[in-house]
N, CA, C and O of each residue as an XYZ file, in Angstrom:
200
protein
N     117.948    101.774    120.693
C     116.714    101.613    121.440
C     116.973    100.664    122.603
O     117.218     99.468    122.446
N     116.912    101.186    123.603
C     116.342    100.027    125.044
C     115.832     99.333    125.021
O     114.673     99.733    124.916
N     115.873     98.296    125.053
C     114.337     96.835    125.696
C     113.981     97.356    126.958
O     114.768     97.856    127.762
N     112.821     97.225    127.092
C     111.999     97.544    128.636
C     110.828     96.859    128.284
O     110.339     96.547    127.198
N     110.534     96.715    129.306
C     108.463     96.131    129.442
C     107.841     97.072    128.626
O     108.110     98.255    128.830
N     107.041     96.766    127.719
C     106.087     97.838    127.377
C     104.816     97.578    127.381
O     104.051     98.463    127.766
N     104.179     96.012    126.856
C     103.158     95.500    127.448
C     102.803     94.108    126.696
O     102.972     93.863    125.502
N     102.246     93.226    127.735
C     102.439     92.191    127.850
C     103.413     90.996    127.365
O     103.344     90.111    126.513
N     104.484     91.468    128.466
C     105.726     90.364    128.384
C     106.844     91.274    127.063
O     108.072     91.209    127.007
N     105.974     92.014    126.196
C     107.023     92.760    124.855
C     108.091     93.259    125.417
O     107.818     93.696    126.535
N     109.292     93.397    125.102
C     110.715     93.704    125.549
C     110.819     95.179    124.418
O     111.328     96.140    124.994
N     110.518     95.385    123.318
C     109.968     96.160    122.141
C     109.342     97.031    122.005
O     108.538     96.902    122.928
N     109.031     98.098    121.381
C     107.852     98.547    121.261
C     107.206     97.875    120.134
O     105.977     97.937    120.105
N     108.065     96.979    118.810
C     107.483     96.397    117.928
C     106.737     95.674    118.654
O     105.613     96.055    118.980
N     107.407     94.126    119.149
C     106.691     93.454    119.641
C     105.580     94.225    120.508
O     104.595     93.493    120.409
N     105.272     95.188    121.208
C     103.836     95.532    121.574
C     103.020     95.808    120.740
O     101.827     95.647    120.998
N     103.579     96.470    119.083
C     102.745     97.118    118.386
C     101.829     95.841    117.568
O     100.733     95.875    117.008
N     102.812     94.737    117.785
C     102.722     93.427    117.265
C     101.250     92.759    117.714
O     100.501     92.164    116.938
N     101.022     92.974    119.038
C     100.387     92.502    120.465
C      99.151     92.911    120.357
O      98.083     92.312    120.484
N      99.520     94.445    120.006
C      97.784     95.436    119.664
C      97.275     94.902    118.395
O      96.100     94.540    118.440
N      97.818     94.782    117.394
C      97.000     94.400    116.226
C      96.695     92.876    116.564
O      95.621     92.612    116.023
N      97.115     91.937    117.127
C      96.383     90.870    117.127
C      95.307     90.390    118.349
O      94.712     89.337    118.573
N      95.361     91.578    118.954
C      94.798     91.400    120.457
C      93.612     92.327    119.280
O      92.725     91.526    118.986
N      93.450     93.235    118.812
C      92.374     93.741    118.259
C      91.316     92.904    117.133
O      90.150     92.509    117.119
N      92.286     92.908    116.387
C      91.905     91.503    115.201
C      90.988     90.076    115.862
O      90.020     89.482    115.388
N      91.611     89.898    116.890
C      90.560     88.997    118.001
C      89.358     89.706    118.405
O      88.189     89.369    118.217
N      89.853     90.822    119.036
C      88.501     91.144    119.696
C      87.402     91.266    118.829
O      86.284     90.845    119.124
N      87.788     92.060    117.327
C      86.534     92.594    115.968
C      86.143     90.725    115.965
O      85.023     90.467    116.407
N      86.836     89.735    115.591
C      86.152     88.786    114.901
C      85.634     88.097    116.481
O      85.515     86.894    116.245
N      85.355     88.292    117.663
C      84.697     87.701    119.053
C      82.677     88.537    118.633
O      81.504     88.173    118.553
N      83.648     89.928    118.490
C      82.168     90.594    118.130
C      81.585     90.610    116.913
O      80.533     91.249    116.927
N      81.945     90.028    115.590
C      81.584     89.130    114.448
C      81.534     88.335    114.752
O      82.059     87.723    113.822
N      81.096     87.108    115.962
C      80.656     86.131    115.816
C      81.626     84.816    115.313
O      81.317     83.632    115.175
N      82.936     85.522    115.094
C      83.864     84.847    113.796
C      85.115     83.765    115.251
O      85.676     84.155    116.275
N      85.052     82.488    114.614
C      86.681     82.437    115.346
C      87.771     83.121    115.119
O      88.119     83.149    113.938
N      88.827     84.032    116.347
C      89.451     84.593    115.878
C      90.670     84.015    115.421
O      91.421     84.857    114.930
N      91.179     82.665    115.424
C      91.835     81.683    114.802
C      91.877     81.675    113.366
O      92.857     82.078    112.739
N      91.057     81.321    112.946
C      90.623     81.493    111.527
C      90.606     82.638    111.070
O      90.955     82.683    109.890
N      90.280     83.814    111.629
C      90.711     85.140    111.087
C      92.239     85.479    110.548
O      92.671     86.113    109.585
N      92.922     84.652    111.783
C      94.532     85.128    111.648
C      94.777     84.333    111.095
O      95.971     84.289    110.802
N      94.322     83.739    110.824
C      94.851     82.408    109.741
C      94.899     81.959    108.093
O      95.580     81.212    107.390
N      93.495     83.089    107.888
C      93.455     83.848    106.734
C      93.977     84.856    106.176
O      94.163     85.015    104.970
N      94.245     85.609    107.086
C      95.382     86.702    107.201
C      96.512     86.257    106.776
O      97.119     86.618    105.768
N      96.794     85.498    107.510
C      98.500     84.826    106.965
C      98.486     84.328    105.857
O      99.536     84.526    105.245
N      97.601     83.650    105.226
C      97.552     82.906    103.717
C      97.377     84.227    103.264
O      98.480     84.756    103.124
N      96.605     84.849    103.027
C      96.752     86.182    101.931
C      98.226     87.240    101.958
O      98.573     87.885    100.969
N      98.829     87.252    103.027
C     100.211     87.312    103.260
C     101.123     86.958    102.511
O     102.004     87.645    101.994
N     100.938     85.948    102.445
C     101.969     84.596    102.172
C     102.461     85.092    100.752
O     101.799     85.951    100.169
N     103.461     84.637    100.256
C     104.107     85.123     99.226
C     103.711     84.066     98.104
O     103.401     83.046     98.719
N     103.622     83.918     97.169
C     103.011     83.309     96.295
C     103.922     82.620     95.244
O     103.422     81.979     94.319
């Protein structure tokens, strides 16, 4: 696979695919009212390996 731009700053297509889910995950918890900080942040603790 090539590195090239694919979008914003990603060299990847992971890293873009990376980009969309947290650029989305923000936007749902802006329109829940929710910080989207704390969203991803909960996210990562339920992640987390135990």
């Amino acid at each position: 696979m090539s590195a090239r731009k694919v979008s914003q700053c990603s060299k990847t297509q992971g890293g873009a695919d990376s980009y969309a889910v947290v650029k989305s995950i923000v936007e749902i918890a802006k329109r829940h009212t929710q910080h989207p900080l704390d969203i991803l942040v909960g996210l990562q603790v339920r992640a987390s390996p135990r």
